[in-house]
N, C-alpha and C positions, 0 to 999 in steps of 0.2 A: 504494500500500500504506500501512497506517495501521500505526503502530509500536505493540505493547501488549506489556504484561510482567504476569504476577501475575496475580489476578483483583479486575478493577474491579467498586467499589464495595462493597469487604468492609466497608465498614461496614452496609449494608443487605442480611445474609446470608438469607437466607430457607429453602435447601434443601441438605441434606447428607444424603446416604442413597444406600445400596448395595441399597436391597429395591424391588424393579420398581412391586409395589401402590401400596406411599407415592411415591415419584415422581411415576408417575401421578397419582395425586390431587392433591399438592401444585402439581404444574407445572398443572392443571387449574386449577386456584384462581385463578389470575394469569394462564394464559390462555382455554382452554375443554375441553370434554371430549374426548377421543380417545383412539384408542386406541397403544398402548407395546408394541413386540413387540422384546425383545435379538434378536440374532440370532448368529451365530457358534458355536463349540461349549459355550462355557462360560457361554452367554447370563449373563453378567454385566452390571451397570451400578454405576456409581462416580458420582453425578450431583452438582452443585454450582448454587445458583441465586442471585444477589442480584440484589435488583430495587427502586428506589425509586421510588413513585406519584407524580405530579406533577398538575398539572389534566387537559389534555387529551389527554396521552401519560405512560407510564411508560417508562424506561431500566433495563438490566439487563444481565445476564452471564448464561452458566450454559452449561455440558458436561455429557455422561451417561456420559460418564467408558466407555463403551464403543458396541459397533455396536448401532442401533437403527435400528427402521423408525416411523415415527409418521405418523398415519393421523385427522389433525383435522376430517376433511370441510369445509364451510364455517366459514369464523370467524364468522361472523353480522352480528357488531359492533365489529369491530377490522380497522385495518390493519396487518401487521407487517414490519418492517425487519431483516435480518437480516447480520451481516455476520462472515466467520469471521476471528477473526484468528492461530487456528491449525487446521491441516485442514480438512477440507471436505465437503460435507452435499451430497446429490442431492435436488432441490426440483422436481417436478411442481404445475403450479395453472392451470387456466382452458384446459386446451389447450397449456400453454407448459412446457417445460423449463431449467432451469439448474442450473451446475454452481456452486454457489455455495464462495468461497477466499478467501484473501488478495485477489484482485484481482478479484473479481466479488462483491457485496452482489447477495441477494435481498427483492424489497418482496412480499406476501403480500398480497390485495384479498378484503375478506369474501364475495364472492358466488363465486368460485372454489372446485371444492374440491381440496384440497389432501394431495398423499402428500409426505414427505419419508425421505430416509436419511441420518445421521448418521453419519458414522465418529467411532472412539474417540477419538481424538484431538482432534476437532473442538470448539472452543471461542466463544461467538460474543458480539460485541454485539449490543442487540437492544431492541427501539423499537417497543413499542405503542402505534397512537395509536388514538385513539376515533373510531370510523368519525364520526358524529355531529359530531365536532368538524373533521376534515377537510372533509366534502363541506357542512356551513356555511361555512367559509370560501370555498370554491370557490362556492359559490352567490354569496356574496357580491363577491368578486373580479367574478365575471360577471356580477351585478347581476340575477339572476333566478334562481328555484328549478331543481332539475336534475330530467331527464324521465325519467333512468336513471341505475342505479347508477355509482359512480365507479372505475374499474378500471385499473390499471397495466401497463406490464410488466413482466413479474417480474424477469427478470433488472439489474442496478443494475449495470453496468459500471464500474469507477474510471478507466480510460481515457476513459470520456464523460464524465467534469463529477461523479460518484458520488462522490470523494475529499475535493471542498471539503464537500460535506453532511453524510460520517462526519467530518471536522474537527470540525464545527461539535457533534454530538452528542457530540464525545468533548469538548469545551468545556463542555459541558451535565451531563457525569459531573463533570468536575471542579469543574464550580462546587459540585453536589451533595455532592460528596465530601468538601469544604473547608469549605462554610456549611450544610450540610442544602439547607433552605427557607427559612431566616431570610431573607433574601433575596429576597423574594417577587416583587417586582416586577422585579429581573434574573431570575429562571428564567419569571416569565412572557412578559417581550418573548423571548427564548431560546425558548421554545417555540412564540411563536406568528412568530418567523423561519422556525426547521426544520419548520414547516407547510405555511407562503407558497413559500419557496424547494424543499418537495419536490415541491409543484403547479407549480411553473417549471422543475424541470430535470428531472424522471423524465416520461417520454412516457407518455400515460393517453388517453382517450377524451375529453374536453375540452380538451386539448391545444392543438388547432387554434383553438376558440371563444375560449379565455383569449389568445392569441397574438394573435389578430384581434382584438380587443377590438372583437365588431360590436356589441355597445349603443349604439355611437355613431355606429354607419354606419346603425343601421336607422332609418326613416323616421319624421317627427315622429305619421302617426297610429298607430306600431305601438307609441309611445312613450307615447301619450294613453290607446292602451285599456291596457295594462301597469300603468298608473296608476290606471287606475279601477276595474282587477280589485281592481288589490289593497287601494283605499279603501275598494271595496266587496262585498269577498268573501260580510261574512257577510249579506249581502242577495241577496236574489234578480236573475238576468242572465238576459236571454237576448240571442239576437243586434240584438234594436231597439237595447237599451242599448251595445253596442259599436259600433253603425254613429254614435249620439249621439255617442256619447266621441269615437269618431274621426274624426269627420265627412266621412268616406268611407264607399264602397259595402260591402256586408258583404264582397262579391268582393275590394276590394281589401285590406281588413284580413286577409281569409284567406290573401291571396298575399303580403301584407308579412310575417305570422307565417311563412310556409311558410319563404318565402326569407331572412329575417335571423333566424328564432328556431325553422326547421329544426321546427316543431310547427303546432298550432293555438292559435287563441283561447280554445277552449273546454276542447283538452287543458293550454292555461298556468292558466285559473281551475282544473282538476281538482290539478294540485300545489300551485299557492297556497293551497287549499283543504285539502288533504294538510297540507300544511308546519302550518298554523297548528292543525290538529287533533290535532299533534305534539306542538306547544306547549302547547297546554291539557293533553293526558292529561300531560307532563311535568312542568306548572306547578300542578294542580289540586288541589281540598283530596280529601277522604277520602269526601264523597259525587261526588266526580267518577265516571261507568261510563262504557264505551266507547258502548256506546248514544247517550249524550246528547251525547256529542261528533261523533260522526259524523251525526246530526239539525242541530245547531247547525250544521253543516257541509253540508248539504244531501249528506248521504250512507244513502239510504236502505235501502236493501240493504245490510244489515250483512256478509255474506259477501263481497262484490266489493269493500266498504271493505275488508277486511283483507286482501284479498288485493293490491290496489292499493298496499296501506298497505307490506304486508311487501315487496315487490316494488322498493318505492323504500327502505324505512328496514332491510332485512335481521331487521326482527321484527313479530310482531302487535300489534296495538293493546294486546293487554290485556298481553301480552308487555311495551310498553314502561310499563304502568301500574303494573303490576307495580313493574317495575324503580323507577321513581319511589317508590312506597312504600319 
């Protein structure tokens, strides 16, 4: 159990309102649309929110000050941490239930979608991190792009190892609370700990691969063509040029990606190719279009690009161009 008194971080209040609409909107702002139903006879709510932006997570408080049911479908582009440290919220996501309290944190994964109930009293910390900024480090940790989305368990038990992670965030309010930001370079190693360390101790779908660290088990031609995809993405491959790089059979480079990288050759260039098409609509000036990126990218079916696209990144191409503007 984590000890909290008060509501952290009233120095970055954001939300005070007793009227369901503004709620809704306001708590939409900071995280995503859904829907707000009170519930009970007096469908009341009394809601309270502070939340401070950070780089690639935001930290935050906030109660609805009564019973509510919230109905966010997928988050898209966010992962969320939830943890109550008074009362306790019924959290539905991906197939999974928990009762999340004082002794059980729930983590939230964008590709599930998600019902939640709140009771009234229910008060929580609470930890957006940018899907984007998680599953790059995981990529990186693992030293190769990921072939599927990154998904958790929801439930965050403080009896499993959950207790030293909420420590470490309430360390991260505090610094917040005390220095703002001025401090930049403490709240960014702070951040990019409670990244590293929530990819190590909450059990996910790459779990096992990060654990094994097989980068280093797989064999030196499954190492040569990995290398050449990626020197040489925006050029044209086909199978001659990875039998080259590898200087094995194309047979065995397909049984070496099967067995240490769980894919293929051709399906690791198609996210390499992903990832950096990422890059560009992210990094791109104002006549950047999706079109031209997914061309550069030997993607020519612009329908199956986006669909490929959304399927790994939880939005469309133009979706993330968008954003970028």
């Amino acid at each position: 159990m984590i000890e909290q008194t008060g509501r952290p971080l009233s120095g970055y209040r954001f939300l005070q309102s007793a009227d369901v609409e503004d709620v809704r909107e306001r708590v939409a702002q900071v995280y995503c649309r859904h829907r707000l139903d009170p519930l009970g006879s007096d469908r009341r709510v009394d809601a309270w929110q502070n939340i401070a932006k950070l780089s690639g997570l935001s930290v935050g408080a906030m109660s609805y000050g009564g019973d509510v049911r919230i109905d966010p479908g997928r988050l898209e582009t966010f992962f969320l941490a939830m943890l109550p440290y008074a009362g306790a919220a019924q959290v539905q996501a991906g197939g999974q239930q928990a009762l999340g309290d004082t002794s059980t944190a729930t983590l939230l994964s964008p590709t599930d979608d998600v019902l939640m109930r709140w009771g009234a009293d229910c008060s929580k910390l609470m930890v957006r991190i940018e899907r984007e900024s998680l599953e790059q480090r995981l990529a990186l940790l693992m030293d190769r792009p990921l072939r599927q989305p990154l998904r958790f368990d929801v439930a965050m038990p403080m009896a499993a190892g959950a207790t030293a992670w909420w420590q470490f965030v309430r360390l991260l309010v505090a610094e917040v609370e005390q220095h703002g930001t001025q401090r930049a370079a403490t709240v960014a190693q702070m951040e990019s700990l409670l990244l590293t360390s929530l990819l190590e101790m909450q059990p996910h779908n790459y779990a096992d691969a990060l654990r094994g660290d097989d980068r280093h088990a797989a064999p030196g031609h499954v190492r040569r063509v990995e290398r050449y995809i990626e020197t040489h993405a925006e050029q044209p491959i086909d199978s001659a040029d990875l039998v080259a790089a590898g200087g094995v059979s194309g047979r065995a480079i397909y049984e070496g990606f099967r067995r240490f990288r769980d894919t293929s050759p051709m399906a690791y260039l198609r996210l390499v190719r992903l990832r950096r098409a990422r890059e560009d609509l992210l990094a791109g000036g104002p006549d950047v279009t999706v079109a031209s990126v997914a061309t550069r990218w030997y993607f020519f079916e612009l329908g199956r690009f986006a669909g490929q696209y959304r399927a790994l990144y939880g939005e469309t191409p133009s979706q993330t161009l968008r954003r970028r503007a």
